[in-house]
C-alpha positions as CSV (number, residue, x, y, z in Angstrom):
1,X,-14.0,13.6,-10.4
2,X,-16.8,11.7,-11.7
3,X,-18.4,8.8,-10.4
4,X,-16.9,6.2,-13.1
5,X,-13.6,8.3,-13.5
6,X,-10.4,6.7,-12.0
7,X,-9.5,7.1,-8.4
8,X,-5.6,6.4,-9.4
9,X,-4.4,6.6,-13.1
10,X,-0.8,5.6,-13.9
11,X,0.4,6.4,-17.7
12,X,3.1,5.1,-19.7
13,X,5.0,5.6,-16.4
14,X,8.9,4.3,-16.4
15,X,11.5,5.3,-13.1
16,X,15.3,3.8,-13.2
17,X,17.8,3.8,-10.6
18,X,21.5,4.4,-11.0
19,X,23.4,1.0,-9.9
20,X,26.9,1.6,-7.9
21,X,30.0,1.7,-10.3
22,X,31.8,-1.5,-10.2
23,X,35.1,0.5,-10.8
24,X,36.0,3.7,-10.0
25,X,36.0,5.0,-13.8
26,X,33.3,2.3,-15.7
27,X,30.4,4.1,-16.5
28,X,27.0,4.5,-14.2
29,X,24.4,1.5,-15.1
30,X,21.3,2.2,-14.3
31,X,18.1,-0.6,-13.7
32,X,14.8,-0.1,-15.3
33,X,12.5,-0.6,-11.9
34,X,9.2,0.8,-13.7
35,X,9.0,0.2,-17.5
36,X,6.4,1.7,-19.1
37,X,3.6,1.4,-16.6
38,X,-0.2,1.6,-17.3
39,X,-2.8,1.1,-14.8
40,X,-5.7,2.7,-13.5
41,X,-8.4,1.7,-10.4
42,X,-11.4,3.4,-9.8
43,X,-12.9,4.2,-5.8
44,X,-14.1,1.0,-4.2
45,X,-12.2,-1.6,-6.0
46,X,-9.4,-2.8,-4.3
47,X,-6.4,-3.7,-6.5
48,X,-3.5,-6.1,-5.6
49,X,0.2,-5.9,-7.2
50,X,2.2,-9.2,-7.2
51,X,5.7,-10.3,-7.8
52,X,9.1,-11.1,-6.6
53,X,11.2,-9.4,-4.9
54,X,12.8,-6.8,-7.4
55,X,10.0,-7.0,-9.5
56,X,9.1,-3.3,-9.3
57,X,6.0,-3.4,-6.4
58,X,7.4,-1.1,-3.7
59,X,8.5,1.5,-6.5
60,X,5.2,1.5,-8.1
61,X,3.3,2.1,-4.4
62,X,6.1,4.9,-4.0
63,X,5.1,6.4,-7.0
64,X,1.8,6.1,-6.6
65,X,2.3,8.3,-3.3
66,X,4.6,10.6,-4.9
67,X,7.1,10.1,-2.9
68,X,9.7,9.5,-5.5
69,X,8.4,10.9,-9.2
70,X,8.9,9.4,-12.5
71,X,11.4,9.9,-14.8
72,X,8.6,9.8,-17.7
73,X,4.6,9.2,-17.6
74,X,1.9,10.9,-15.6
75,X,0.5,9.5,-12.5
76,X,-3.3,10.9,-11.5
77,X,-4.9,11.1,-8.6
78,X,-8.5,12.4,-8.4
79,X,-7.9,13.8,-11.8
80,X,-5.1,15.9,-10.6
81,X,-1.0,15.2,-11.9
82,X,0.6,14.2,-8.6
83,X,3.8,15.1,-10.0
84,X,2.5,18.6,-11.7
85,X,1.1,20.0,-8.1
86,X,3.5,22.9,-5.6
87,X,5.0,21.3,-3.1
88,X,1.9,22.9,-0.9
89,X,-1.1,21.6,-3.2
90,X,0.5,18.3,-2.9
91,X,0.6,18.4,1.1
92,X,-2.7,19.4,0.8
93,X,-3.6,16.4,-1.8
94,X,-2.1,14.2,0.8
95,X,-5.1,13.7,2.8
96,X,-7.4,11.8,0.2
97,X,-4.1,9.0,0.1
98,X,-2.2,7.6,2.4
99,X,0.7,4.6,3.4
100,X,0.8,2.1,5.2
101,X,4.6,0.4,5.2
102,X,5.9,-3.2,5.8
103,X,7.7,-2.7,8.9
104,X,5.9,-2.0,12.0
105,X,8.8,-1.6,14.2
106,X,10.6,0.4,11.9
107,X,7.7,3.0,10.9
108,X,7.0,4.4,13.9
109,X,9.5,6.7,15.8
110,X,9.9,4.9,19.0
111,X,10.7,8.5,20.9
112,X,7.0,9.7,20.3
113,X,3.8,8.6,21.9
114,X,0.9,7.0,20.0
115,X,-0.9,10.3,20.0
116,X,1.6,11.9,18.1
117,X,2.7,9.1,15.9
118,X,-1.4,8.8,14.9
119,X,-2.0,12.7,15.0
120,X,0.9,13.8,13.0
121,X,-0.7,13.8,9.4
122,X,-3.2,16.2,10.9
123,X,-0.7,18.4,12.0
124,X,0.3,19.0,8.5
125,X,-3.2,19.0,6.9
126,X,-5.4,21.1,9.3
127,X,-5.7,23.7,11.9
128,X,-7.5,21.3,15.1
129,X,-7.8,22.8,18.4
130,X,-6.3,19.9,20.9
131,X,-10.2,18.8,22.2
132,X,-10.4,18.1,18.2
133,X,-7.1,16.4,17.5
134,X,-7.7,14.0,20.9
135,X,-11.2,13.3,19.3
136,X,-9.9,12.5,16.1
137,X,-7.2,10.4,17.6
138,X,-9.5,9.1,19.7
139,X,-11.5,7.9,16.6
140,X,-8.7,6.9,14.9
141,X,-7.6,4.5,17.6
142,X,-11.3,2.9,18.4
143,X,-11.7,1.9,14.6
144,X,-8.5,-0.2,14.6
145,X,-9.1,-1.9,18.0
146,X,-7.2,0.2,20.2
147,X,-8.4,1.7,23.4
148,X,-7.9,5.8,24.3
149,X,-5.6,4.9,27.0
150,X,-2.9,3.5,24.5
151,X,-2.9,7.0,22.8
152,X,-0.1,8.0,26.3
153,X,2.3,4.7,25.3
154,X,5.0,4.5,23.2
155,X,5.6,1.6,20.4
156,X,8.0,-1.1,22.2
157,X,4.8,-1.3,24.9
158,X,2.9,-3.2,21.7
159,X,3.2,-6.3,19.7
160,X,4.2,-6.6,16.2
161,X,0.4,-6.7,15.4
162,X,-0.5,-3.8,17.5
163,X,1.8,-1.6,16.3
164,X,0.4,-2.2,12.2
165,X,-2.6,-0.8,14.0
166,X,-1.2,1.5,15.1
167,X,0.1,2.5,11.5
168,X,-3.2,2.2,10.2
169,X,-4.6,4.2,12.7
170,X,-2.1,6.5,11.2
171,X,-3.3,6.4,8.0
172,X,-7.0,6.8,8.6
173,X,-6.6,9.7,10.6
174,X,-7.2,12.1,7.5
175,X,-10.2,10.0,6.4
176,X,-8.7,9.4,2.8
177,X,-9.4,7.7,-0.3
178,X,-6.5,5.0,-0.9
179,X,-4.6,3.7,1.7
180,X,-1.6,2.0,-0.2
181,X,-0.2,-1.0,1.8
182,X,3.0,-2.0,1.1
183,X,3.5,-5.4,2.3
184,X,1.9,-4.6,5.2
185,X,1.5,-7.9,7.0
186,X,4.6,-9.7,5.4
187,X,6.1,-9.1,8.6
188,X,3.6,-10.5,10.7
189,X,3.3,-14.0,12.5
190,X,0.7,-15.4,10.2
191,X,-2.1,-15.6,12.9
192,X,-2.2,-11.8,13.0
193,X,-2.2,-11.4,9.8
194,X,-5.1,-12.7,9.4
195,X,-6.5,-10.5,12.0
196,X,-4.9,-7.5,10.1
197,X,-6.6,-8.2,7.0
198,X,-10.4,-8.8,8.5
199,X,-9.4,-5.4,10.1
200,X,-9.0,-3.7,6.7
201,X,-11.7,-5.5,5.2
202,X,-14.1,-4.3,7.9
203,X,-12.5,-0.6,7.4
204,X,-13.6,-0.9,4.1
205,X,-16.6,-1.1,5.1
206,X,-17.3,1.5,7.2
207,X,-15.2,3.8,6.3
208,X,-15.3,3.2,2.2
209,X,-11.8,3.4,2.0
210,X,-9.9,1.9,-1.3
211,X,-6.8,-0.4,-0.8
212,X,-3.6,-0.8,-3.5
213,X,-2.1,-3.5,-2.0
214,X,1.3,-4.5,-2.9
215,X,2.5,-7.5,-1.9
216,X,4.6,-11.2,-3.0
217,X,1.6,-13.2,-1.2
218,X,-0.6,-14.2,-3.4
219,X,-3.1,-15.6,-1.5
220,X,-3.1,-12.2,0.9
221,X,-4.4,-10.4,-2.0
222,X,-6.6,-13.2,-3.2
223,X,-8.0,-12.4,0.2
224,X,-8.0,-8.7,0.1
225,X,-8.6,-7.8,-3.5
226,X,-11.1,-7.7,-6.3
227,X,-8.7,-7.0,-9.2
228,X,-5.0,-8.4,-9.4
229,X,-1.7,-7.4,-11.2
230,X,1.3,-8.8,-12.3
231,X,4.7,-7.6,-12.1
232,X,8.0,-8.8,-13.6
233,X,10.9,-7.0,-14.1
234,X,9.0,-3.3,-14.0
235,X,6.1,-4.6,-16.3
236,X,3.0,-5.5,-16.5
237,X,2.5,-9.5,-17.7
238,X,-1.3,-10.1,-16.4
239,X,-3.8,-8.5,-14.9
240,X,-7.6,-9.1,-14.4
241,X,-9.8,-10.0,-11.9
242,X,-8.3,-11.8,-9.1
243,X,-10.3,-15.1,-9.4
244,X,-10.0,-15.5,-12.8
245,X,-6.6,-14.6,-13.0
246,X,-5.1,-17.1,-10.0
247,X,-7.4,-20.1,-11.4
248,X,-6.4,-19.6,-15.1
249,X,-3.2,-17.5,-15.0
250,X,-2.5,-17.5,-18.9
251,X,1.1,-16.0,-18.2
252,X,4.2,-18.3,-17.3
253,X,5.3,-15.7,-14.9
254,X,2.0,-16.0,-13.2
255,X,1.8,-19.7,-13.5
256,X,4.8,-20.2,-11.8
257,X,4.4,-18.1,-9.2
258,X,1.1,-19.7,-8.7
259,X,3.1,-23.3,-8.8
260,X,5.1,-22.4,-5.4
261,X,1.6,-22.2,-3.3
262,X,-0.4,-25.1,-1.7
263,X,-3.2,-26.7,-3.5
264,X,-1.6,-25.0,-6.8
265,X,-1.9,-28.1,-8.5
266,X,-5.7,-28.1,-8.3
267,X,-5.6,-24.8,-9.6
268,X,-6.1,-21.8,-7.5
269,X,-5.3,-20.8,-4.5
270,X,-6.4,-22.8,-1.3
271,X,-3.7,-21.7,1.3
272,X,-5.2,-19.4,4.2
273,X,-5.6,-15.9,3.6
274,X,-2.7,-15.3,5.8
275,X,-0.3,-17.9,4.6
276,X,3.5,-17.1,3.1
């Protein structure tokens, strides 16, 4: 991969679901959740994905992880189509990109311990001896706030916020490219959101990780993100860079999802960076 060539590449890509019959003969409608996707961000650039609820955001991070594939369009990672690589080239893909999911008590398995919850990608990716998987962990768990001692707990022992550290702690462990965050703080008491995202931005900079954030906050991603795009009903409707876009949104989609947040009427955004 060159240095101006795309980190993630999405094509023409479209994904529909079958709907449940509403009788027991009537034919099997299906919704059109991705329609005819394009997008592309390159390493460094953060990118945020907006819309309501149904709009198509958590099936485009999905894809985006290929952990669901398309029905038609290609999907690039690194140069290399997700959806085109063995099961085993994929696994082994894995560790330049990585999730991060909207539920912290629901993504971690509250029967194992930290340490295995953060040092389970390696187990899949490389051949550690234990002193090297505790140091990694180790790492892992210092760069998100956490101390080595917590690596022996399990989740309940944490708060809501803790345990999205925990998660990204998860994520890092691999030292990847993208980290795609799916909603990741919606769940959060605002206060710790906020401490969540200045814990991503400061990963960032370390570490040089890229975000694709997906989320229905506008004014997280305003936060978060250099570029923004617009989702409604599995398309595209704006996109651009995220000041210029959330101070003169040209679409009425965007407009009026812009119209629900404080200070809207001045144009812009001017709710906290953690604020629903």
């Amino acid at each position: 991969m060159t240095a101006d060539a795309p980190l993630l590449q999405l094509r023409d890509v479209r994904k529909s679901y079958a709907l449940p019959r509403h009788a027991l003969l009537a034919p099997r409608r299906r919704i059109q959740a991705v329609d005819g996707l394009s997008l592309e961000m390159t390493a460094g650039e953060n990118l945020g994905i907006v819309g309501e609820s149904g709009s198509g955001k958590s099936t485009l991070a999905r894809l985006a992880m290929a952990l669901e594939a398309p029905d038609s369009g290609t999907i690039s990672f690194a140069g290399q189509d997700l959806n085109a690589l063995s099961p085993a080239a994929l696994r082994l893909a894995r560790r330049d990109f990585q999730m991060v999911f909207q539920d912290p008590y629901g993504s971690l398995d509250p029967r194992m311990t930290v340490a295995r919850i953060v040092g389970e990608p390696l187990d899949m990716l490389e051949r550690l001896s234990r002193a090297e998987r505790g140091e990694r962990i180790g790492e892992a768990l210092a760069d998100v706030g956490l101390r080595p001692a917590d690596a022996g707990k399990y989740p309940h022992e944490f708060s809501g916020g803790q345990r999205q550290r925990i998660a990204i702690a998860r994520a890092l462990i691999t030292r990847p490219k993208l980290i795609v965050a799916d909603e990741a703080v919606s769940a959060l008491d605002v206060s710790v959101q906020a401490q969540v995202l200045n814990l991503m931005a400061d990963l960032q900079q370390r570490h040089g990780v890229t975000y694709l954030f997906v989320s229905h906050n506008l004014a997280v991603v305003d936060h978060l993100c250099s570029r923004v795009v617009v989702m409604h009903r599995g398309r595209i409707v704006e996109a651009g860079d995220t000041a210029t876009v959330f101070s003169r949104p040209e679409h009425p989609y965007t407009q009026a999802l812009l119209a629900t947040l404080p200070g809207s009427a001045n144009g812009g955004i001017s709710a906290s960076p953690a604020a629903g």
